[in-house]
Each structure stands twice: as C-alpha cells, then as structure tokens.
C-alpha positions as a Markdown table, in Angstrom:
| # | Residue | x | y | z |
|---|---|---|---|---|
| 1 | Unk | 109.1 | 97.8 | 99.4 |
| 2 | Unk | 110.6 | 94.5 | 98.8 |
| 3 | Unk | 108.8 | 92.0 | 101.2 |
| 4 | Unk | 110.1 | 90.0 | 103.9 |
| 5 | Unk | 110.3 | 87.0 | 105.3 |
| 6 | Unk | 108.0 | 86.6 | 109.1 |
| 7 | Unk | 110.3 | 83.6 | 109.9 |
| 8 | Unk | 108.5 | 82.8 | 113.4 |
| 9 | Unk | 105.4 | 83.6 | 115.2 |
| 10 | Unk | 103.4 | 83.9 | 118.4 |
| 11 | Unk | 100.4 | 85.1 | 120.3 |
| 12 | Unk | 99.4 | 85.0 | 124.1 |
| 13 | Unk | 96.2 | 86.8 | 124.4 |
| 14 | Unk | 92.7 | 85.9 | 126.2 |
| 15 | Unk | 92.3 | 83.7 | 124.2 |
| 16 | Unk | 95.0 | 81.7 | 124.7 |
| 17 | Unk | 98.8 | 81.1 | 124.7 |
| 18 | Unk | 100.7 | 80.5 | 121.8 |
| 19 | Unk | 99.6 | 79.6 | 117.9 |
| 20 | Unk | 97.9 | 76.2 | 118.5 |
| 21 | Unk | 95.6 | 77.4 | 120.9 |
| 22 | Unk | 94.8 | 80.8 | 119.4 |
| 23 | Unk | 94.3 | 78.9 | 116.1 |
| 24 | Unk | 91.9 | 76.2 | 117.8 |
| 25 | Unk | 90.0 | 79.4 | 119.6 |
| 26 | Unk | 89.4 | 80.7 | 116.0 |
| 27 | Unk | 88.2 | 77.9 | 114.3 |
| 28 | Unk | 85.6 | 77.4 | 117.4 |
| 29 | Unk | 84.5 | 80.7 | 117.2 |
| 30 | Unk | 85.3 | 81.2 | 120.7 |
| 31 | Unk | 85.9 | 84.2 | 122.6 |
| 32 | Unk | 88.1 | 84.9 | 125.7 |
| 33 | Unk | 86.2 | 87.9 | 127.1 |
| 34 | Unk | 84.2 | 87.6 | 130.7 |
| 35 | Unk | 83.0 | 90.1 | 133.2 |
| 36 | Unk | 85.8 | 92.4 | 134.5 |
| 37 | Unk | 87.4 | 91.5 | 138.1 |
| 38 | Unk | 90.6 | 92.9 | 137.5 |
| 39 | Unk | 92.3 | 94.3 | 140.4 |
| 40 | Unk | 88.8 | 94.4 | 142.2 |
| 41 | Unk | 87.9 | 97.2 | 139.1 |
| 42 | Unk | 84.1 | 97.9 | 139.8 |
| 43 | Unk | 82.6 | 98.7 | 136.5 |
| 44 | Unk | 79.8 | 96.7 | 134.6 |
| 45 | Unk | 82.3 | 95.8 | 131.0 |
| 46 | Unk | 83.9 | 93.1 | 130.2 |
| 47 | Unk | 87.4 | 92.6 | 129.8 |
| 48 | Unk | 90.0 | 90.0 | 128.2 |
| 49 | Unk | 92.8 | 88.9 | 130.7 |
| 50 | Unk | 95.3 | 86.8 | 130.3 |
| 51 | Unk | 95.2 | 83.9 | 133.3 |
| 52 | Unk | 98.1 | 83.9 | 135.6 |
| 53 | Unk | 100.2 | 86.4 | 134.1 |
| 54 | Unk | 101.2 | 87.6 | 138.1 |
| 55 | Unk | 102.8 | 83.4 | 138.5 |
| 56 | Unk | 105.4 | 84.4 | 136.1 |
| 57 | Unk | 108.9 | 85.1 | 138.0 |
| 58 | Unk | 111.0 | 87.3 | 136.3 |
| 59 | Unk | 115.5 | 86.4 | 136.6 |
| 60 | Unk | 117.0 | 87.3 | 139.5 |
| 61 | Unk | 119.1 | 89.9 | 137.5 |
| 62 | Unk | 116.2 | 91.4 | 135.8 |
| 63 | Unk | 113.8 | 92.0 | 138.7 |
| 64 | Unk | 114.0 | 95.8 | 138.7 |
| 65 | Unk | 112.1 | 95.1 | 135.5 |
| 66 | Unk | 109.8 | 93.1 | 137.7 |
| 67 | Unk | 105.7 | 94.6 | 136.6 |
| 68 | Unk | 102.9 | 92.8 | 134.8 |
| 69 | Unk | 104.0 | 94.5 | 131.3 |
| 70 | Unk | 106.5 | 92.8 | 131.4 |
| 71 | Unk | 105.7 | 89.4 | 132.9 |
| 72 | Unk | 103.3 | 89.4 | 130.2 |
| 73 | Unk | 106.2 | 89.4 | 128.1 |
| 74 | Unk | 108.2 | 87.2 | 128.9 |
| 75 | Unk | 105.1 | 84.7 | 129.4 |
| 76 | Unk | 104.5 | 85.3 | 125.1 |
| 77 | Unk | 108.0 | 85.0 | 124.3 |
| 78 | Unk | 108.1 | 81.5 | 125.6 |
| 79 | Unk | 105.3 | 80.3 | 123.5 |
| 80 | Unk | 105.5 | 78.9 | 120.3 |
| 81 | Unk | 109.6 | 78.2 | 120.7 |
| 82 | Unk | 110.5 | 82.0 | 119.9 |
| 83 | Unk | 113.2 | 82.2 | 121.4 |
| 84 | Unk | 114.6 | 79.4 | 119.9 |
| 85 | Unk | 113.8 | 81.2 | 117.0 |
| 86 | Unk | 115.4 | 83.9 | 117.5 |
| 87 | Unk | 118.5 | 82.6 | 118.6 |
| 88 | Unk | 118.9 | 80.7 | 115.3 |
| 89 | Unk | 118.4 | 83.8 | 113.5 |
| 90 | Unk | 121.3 | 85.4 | 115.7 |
| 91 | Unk | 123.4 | 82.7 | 114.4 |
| 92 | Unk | 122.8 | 83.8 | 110.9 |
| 93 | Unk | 123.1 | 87.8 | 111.1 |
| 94 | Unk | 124.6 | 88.1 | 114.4 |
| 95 | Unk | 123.6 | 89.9 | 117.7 |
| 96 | Unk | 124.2 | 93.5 | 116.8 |
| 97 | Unk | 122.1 | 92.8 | 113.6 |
| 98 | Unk | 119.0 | 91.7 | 115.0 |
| 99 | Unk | 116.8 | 94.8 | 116.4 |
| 100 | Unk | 113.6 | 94.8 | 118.5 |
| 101 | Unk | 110.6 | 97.0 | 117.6 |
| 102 | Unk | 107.8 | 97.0 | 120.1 |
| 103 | Unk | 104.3 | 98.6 | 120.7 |
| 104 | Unk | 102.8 | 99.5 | 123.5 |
| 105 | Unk | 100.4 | 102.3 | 125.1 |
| 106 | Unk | 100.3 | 102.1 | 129.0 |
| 107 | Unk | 103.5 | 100.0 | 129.5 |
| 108 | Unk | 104.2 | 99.3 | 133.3 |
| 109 | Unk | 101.8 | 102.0 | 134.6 |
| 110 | Unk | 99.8 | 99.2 | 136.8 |
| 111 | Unk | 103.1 | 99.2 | 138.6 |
| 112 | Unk | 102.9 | 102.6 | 139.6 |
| 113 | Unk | 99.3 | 102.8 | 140.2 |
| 114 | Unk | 100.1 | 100.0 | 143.2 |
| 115 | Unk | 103.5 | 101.9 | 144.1 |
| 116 | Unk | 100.8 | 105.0 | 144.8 |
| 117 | Unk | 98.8 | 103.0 | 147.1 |
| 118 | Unk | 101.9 | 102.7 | 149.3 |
| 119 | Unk | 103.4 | 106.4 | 148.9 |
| 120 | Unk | 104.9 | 107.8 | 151.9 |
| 121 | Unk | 102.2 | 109.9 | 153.8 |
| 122 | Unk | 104.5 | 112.2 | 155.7 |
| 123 | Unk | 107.2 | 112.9 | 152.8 |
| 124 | Unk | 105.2 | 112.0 | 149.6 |
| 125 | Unk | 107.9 | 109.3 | 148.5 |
| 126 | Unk | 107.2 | 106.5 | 146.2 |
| 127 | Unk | 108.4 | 103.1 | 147.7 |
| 128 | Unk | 112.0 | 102.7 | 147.6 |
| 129 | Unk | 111.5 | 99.3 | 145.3 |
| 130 | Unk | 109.6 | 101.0 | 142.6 |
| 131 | Unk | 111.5 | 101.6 | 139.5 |
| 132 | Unk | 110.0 | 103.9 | 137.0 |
| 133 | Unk | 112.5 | 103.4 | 134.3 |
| 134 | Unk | 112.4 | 99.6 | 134.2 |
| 135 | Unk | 108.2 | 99.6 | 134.5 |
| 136 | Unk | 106.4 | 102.6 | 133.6 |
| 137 | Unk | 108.5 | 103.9 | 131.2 |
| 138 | Unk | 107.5 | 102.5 | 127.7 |
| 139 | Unk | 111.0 | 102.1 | 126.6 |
| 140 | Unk | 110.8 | 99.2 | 129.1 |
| 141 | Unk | 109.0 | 96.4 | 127.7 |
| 142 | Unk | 112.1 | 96.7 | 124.7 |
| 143 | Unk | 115.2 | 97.3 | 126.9 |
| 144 | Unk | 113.6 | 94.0 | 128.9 |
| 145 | Unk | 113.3 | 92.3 | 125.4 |
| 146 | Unk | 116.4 | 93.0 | 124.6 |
| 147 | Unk | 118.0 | 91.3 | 127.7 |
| 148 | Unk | 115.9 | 88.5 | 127.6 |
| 149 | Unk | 117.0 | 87.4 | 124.0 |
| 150 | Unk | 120.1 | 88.7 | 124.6 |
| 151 | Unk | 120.4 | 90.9 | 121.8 |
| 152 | Unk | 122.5 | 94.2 | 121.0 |
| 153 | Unk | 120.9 | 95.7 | 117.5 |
| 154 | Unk | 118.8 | 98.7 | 118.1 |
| 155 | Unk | 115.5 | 98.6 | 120.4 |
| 156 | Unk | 112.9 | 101.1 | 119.7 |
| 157 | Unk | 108.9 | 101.1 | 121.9 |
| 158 | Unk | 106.3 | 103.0 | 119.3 |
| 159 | Unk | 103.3 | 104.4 | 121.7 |
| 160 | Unk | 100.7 | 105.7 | 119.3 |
| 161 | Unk | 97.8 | 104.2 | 121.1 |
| 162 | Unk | 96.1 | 101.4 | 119.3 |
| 163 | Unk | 98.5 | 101.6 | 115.6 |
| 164 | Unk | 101.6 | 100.9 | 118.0 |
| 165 | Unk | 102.4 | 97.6 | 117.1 |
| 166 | Unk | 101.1 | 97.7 | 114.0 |
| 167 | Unk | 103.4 | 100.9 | 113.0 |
| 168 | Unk | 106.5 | 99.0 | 114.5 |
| 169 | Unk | 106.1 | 96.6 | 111.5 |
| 170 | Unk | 106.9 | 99.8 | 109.7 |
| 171 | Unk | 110.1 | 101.0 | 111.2 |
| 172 | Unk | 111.3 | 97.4 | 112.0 |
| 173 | Unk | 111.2 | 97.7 | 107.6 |
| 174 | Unk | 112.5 | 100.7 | 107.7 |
| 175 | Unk | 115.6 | 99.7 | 109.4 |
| 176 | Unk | 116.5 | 96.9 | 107.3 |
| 177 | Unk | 116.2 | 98.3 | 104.0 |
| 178 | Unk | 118.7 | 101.3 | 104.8 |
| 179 | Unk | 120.9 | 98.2 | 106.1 |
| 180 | Unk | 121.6 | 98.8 | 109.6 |
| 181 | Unk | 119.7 | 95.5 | 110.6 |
| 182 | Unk | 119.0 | 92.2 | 108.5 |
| 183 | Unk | 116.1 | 90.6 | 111.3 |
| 184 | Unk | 114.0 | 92.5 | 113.8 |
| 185 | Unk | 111.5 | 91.0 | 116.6 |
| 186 | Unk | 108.3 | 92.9 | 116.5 |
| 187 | Unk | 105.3 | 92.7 | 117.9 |
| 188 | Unk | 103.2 | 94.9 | 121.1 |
| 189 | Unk | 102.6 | 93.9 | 124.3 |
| 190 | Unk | 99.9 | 95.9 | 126.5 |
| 191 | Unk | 98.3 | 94.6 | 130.1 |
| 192 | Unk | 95.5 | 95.8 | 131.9 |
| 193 | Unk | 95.5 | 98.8 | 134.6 |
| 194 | Unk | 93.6 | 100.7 | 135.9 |
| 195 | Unk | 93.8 | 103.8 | 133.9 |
| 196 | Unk | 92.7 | 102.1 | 130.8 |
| 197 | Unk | 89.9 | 100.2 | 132.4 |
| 198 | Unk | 88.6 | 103.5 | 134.2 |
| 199 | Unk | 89.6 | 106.1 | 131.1 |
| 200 | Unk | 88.3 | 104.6 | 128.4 |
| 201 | Unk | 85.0 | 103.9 | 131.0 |
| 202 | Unk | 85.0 | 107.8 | 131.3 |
| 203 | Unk | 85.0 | 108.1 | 127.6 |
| 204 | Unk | 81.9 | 105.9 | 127.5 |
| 205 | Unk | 83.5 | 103.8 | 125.1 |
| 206 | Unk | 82.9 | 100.5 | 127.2 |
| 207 | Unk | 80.7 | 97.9 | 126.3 |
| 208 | Unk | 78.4 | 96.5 | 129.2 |
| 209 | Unk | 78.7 | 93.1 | 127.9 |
| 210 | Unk | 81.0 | 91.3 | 125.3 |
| 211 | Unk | 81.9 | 93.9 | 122.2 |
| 212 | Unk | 80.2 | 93.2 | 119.1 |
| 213 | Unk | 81.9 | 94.8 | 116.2 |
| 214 | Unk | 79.9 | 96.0 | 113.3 |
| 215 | Unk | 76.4 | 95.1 | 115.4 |
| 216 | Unk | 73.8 | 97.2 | 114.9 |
| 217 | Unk | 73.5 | 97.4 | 118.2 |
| 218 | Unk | 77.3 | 97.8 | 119.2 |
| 219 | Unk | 77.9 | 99.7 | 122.3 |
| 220 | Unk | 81.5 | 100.3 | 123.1 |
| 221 | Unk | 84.8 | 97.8 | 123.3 |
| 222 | Unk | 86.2 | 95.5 | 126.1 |
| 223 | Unk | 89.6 | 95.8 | 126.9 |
| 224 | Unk | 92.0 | 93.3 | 126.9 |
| 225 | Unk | 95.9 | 92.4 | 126.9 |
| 226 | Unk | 97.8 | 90.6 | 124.8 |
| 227 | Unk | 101.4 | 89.8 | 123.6 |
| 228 | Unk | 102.4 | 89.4 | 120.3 |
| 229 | Unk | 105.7 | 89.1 | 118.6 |
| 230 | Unk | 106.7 | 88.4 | 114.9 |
| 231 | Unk | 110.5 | 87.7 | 113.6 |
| 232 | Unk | 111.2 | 89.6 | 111.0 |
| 233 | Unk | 113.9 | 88.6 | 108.1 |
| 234 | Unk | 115.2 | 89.4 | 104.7 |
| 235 | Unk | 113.9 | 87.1 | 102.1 |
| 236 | Unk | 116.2 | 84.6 | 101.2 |
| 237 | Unk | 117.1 | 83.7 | 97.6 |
| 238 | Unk | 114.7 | 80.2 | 98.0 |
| 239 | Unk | 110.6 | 80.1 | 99.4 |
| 240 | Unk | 108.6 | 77.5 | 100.6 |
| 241 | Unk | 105.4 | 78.2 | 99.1 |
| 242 | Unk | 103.7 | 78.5 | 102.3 |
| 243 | Unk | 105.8 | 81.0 | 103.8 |
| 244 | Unk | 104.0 | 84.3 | 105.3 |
| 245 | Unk | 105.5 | 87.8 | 103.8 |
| 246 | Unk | 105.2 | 91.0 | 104.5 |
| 247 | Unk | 104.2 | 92.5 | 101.5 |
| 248 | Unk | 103.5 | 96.0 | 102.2 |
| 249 | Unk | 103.2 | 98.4 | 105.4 |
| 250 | Unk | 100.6 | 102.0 | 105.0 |
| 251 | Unk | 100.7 | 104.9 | 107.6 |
| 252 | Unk | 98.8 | 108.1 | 107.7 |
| 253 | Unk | 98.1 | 110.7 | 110.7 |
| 254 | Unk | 94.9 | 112.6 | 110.3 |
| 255 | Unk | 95.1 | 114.2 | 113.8 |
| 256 | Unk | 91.3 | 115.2 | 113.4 |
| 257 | Unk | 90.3 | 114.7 | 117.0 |
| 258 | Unk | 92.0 | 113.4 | 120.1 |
| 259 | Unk | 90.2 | 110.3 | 120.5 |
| 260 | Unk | 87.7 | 110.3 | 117.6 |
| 261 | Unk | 87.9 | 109.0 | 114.3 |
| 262 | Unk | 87.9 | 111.7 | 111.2 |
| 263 | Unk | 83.9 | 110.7 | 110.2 |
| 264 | Unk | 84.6 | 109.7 | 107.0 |
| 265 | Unk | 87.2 | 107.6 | 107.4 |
| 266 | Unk | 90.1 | 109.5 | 105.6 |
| 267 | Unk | 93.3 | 108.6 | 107.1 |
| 268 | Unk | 92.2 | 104.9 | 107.2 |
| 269 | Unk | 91.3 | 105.2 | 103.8 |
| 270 | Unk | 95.3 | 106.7 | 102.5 |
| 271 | Unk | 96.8 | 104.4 | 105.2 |
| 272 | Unk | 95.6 | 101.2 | 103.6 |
| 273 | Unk | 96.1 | 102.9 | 100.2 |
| 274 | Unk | 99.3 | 103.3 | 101.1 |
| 275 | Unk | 100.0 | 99.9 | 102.2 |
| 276 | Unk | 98.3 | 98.3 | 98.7 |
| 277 | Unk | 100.8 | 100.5 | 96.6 |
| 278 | Unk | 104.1 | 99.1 | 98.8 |
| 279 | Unk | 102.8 | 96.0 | 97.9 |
| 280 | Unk | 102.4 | 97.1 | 94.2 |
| 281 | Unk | 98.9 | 95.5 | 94.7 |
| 282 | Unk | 95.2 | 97.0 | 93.9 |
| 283 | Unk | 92.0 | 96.8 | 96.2 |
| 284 | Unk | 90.8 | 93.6 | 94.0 |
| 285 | Unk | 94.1 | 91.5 | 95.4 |
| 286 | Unk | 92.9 | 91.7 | 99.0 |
| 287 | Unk | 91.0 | 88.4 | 99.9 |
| 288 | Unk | 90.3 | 89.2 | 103.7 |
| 289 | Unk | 90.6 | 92.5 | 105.7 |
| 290 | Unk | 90.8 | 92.2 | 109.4 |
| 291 | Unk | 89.2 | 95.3 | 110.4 |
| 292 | Unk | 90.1 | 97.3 | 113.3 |
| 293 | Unk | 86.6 | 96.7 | 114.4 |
| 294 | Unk | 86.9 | 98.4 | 118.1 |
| 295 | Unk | 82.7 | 97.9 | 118.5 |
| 296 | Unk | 82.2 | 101.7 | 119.1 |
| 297 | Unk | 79.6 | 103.2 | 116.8 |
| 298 | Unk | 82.0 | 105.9 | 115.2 |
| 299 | Unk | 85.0 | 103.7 | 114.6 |
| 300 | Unk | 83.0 | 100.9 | 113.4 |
| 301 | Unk | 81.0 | 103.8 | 110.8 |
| 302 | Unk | 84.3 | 105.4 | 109.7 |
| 303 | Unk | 86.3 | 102.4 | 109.0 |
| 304 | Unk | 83.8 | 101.0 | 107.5 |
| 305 | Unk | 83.3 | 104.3 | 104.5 |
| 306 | Unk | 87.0 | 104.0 | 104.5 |
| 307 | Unk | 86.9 | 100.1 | 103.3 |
| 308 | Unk | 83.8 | 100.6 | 101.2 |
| 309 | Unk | 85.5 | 104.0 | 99.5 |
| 310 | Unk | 88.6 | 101.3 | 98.4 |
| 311 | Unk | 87.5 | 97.7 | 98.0 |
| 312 | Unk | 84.5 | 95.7 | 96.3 |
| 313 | Unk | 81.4 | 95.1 | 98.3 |
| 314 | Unk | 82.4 | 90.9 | 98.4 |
| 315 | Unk | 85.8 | 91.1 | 100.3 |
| 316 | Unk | 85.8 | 89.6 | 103.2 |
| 317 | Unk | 86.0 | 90.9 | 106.5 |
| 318 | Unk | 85.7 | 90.4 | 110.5 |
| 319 | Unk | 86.9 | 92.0 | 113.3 |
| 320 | Unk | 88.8 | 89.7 | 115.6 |
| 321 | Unk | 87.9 | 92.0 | 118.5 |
| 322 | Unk | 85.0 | 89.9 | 119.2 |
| 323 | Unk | 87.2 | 87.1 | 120.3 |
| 324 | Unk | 90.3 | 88.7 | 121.8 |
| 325 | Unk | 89.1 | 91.9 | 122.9 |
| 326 | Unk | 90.9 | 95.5 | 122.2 |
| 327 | Unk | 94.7 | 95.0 | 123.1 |
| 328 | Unk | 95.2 | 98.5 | 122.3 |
| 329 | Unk | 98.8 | 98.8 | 121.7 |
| 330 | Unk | 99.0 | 94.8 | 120.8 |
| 331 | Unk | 95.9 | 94.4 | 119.3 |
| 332 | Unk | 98.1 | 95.5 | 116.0 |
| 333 | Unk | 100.7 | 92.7 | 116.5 |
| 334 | Unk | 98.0 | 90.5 | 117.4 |
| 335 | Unk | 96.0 | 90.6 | 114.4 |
| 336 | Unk | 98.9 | 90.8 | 112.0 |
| 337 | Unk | 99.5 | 87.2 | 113.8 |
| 338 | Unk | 95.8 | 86.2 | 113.2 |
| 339 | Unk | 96.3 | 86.9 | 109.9 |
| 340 | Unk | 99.6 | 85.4 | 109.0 |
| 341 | Unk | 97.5 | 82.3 | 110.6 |
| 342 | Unk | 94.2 | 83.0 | 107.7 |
| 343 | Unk | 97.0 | 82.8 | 105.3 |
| 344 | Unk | 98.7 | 79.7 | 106.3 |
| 345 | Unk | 95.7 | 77.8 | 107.2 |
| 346 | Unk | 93.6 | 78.9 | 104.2 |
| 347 | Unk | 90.5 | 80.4 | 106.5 |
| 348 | Unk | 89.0 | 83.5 | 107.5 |
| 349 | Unk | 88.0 | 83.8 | 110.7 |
| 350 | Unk | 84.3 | 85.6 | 111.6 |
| 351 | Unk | 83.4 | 88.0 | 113.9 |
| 352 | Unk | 82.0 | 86.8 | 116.6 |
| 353 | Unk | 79.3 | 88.3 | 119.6 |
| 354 | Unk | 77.6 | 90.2 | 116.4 |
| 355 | Unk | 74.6 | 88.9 | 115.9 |
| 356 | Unk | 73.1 | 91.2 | 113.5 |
| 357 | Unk | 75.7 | 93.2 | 111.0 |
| 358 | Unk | 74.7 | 96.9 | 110.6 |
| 359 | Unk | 73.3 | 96.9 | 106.8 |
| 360 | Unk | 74.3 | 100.5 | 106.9 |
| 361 | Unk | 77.6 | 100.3 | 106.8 |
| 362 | Unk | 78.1 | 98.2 | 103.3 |
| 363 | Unk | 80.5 | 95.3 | 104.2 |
| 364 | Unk | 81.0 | 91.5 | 103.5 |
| 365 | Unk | 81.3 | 90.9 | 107.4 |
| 366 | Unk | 81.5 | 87.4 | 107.9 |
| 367 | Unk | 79.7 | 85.7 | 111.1 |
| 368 | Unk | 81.0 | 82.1 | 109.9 |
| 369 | Unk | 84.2 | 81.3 | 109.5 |
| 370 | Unk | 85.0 | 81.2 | 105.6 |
| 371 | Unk | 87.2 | 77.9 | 104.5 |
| 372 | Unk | 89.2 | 78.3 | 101.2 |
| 373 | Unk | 93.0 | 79.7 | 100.0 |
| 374 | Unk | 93.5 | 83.4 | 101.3 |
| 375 | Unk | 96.6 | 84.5 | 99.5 |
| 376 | Unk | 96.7 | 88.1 | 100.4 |
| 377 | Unk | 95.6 | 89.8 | 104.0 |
| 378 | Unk | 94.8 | 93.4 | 105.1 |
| 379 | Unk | 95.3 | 94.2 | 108.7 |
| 380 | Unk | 94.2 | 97.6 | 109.7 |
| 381 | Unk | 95.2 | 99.5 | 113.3 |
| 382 | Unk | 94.0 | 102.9 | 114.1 |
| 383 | Unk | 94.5 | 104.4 | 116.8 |
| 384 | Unk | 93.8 | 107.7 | 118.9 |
| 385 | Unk | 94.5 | 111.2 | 117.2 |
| 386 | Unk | 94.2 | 109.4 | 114.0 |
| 387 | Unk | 97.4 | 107.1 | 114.2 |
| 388 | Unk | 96.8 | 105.0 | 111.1 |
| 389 | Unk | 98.3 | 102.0 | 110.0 |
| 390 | Unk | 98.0 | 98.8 | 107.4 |
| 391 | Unk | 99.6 | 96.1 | 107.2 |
| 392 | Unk | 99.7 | 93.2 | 103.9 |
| 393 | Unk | 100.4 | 90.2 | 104.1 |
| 394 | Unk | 100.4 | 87.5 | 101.9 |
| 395 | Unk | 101.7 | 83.4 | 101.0 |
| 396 | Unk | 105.4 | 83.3 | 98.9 |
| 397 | Unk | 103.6 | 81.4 | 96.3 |
C-alpha cells in the first residue's frame, strides 16, 4: 500500500482530553480507571469514564442526535484544534472529497436503555422524543460527524466489536487508493451503558479492581469510553521528517468462537502478518507493539503466542489498557493515536497496574516507560468472533 499522511490528531479518553494531556498521563504512568458509579451500575469493576461528557450541549439543529455517543463526540472533536484541521484539509480536496470512517460497538444504546425506563405502560410506546436512528443506530455517530464538520464525501460506522476503529483505518485506505476520496477522518468513539457494563460482567470478563494486562494474576478488563479521531491524507510530494504515516493496515477473521480468542493466536498472527507485508516491512523493523492487551487470561495467552510466533523475544511491548481501560470499539483509534504519539515523542509507554509480567507468555512487556527513537509502531485490535486487525505506523524519515 503506499502510506499516508495522519495530518492531525486527537484523543479524549479517561485519561484525559486531547494530545497534551493524554501525552502527560503517559509519561506519568498514570491511569484514569476508578470504581464503577456509572448510571448507579452496582457491580464491584472498575471502569474508565470520561468526566462531564452529559455538560456537553449538542446545536439546536442537531438535537435529535442528542445521546451520550455522541456528546462524546463532539466533546473529542473539539480537542486538539481538529476541526480546524479538518476544515483546512477541505480547502485543499474539497467537501465531497473528504470521507468519515468511524468505529463503534454499542453506539447510542444508553439512550434507549433510559427511553425504556419511560416506555408507555398501557400501549408499550417508546417516548415520543426518542429517536432511534439519530442514537442507537450505529450509523449515527458518522451521519452526526458528518454534519458537524460539515462534510459531503462518503460516511461509513464499522461495528466489529473491539477491531472497529482499528479496521476503519483500513477502508478509510481503501477508499482513497481506488480514488473516490483524497482525506478521510477516522477514528471510534464508544461510551459506557449499561449493556456493556452488565454483559461483559455476565461473561465474567470483568476485573474487580484496575485491569492488569499480561499479570500473572490478571483477572478480566475494565471498561471504558473514549473518542479518537485521526485525519487521514495522501502523502504529499515533500515530508517533514517527523511526520506520522500509515505504513501498512492487516485484517484477518478467524470466526473460531463468538467471544473467545482462537487459543493459539492464529488470526492475530496473519492480521499483523498482513499488516508487516503492506508495509513491505519484516518482524525485525517493528520497535514497539502496542498489544491489544484486554487483561483477560485467554486474550492476554493467545495474543501473546501470536506475537512470540512473529517477532524476536526483545521487542518491545505494553498494553495501554492499563491506563485507559478497554474502549472496545475506540480502544483501536485510541491506541493507533498512542502510538503515532511513541513515534513522535521517541518513547514507549509501559503497561501499567501489572505488577508481575506472566513469564509464561514470552514477551518484552515493559513496566517502565522506555526513552529512545521508535521509528516503526504495531498496533493490534481484536475483537469478538475473531475480528482482527493491525495497524503500522511509522516516522517519514
């Protein structure tokens, strides 16, 4: 694939809103997770919300659109001057040549879990102000996008649980080498609700306390939300050196189980395979892999054959996870972020809340951050019914 340019960035997460302080949170090794009080859930996990996403106001003219989804959105998007951004790069391709590529997994779906609590108990009506199409419906979070930035190329949502955003990297790519587009905005956004909290409780696959990725004694994942967004560009003739690409983009569906991983790690292993030969790269030009690193004991075990089967003992690698939670359909957009900020800043960032890696599972998993020149990134994203994807990324020079 011939790379391109990620012309602007930003990140709202638990964290943190925008670059500066999701950068600062990294290099302090601090996390954004605390015990759960969303919505008055009672369950004894953790969780990573983002503080005072219900102040944002939608516009007057967009209010049908009106759900945390997608106040959550429009809360990232003002970070960081992207829309600026993107406006800028509207005055260099044009309106109807700038698409929007989003990932999410539950959308708006908090905003029908309230409009429940108020159905109609003698007809069975949902409130007459609740507006499926413009909240629940995962095409949302784009078609609000899209109005917000006030643009007209095409808008797609990718739902394939935790790869979503990751995977729109993919099709965002896709679009612009057959021509149709020359800039997309990508990137996932994904806010808490209930059934997430409570479903992936029922799965046991919550943590009681912060996750700890790759911990010997790791016991589940904490949920979070985040939004994320990337502007994506063709590669002009002249680079600054320190300019972020994407180099290459892997996918792979292994649909071995619903919701667990195949044990050894196959489809991980041909998605980031297939990422490193887009890039026309080998295993030995990776210098940090951000692992999906959910904190569960079977996704930590299989990912972690997968990377062993393909790269040299030394890489580096952390799961961010620690820090920001599981975003689940952002966490893809989010990390590609994270590491378009290793690469810039010349740092990889550790994993933090593990306090003791598992020796069995054969990686370099940093608990310090690691200071020096990263020149190429993995970011890996894998989601439910084995929805694998890899991202590269790497400095112009």
């Amino acid at each position: 694939m011939k790379p391109l340019l990620l012309r602007h960035l930003t990140a709202t997460s638990c964290v943190g809103r925008g670059i500066v302080a999701t950068l600062d949170a990294l290099r302090e090794r601090r996390g954004g997770l605390a015990p759960c009080t969303f919505a008055n859930v009672q369950l004894d996990t953790w969780a990573g919300e983002v503080s005072d996403v219900d102040g944002e106001r939608l516009p007057d003219s967009l209010s049908d659109f009106d759900c945390r989804n997608n106040r959550l959105a429009q809360l990232g998007l003002r970070q960081d001057d992207f829309t600026r951004a993107v406006r800028e790069s509207v005055g260099r391709w044009g309106a109807r040549r700038v698409g929007v590529f989003l990932g999410t997994s539950t959308s708006g779906i908090l905003q029908t879990e309230l409009a429940y609590r108020r159905i109609d108990p003698v007809t069975g009506d949902l409130p007459a102000d609740f507006h499926y199409a413009q909240t629940q419906n995962s095409f949302s979070v784009a078609d609000f996008t899209r109005r917000v930035l006030e643009l007209e190329g095409p808008a797609v949502v990718v739902c394939s649980a935790c790869s979503s955003s990751a995977k729109v990297f993919g099709s965002a790519r896709r679009m612009i080498e057959a021509g149709l587009i020359d800039a997309a905005v990508v990137g996932g956004v994904d806010s808490l609700c209930l059934t997430t909290l409570y479903g992936f409780h029922s799965l046991q696959l919550t943590a009681r306390g912060p996750c700890r990725p790759f911990d010997v004694a790791r016991d589940g994942i904490s949920i979070s939300e985040a939004a994320a967004f990337a502007l994506l560009e063709r590669c002009p003739d002249c680079l600054d050196a320190q300019e972020i690409l994407l180099l290459g983009v892997g996918e792979s569906s292994d649909a071995y189980h619903m919701s667990s991983p195949q044990p050894e790690g196959v489809g991980a292993r041909a998605a980031m395979l297939a990422a490193l030969q887009a890039a026309r790269l080998q295993p030995p030009d990776i210098d940090y892999i951000n692992l999906h690193g959910t904190g569960t004991m079977s996704n930590d075990s299989a990912e972690s054959r997968a990377v062993a089967g393909l790269f040299e003992a030394n890489v580096a690698c952390s799961s961010t996870k620690g820090a920001t939670g599981h975003a689940l359909g952002a966490a893809g957009a989010l990390e590609a972020v994270i590491c378009a900020l290793a690469l810039r800043e010349g740092f990889a960032p550790a994993g933090i809340n593990t306090r003791q890696v598992d020796s069995s599972l054969r990686l370099s998993y940093l608990l310090e951050n690691r200071q020096g020149r990263i020149a190429r990134a993995l970011s890996n994203s894998f989601g439910f019914g084995g929805t694998n994807c890899a991202l590269v990324l790497g400095r112009a020079g």
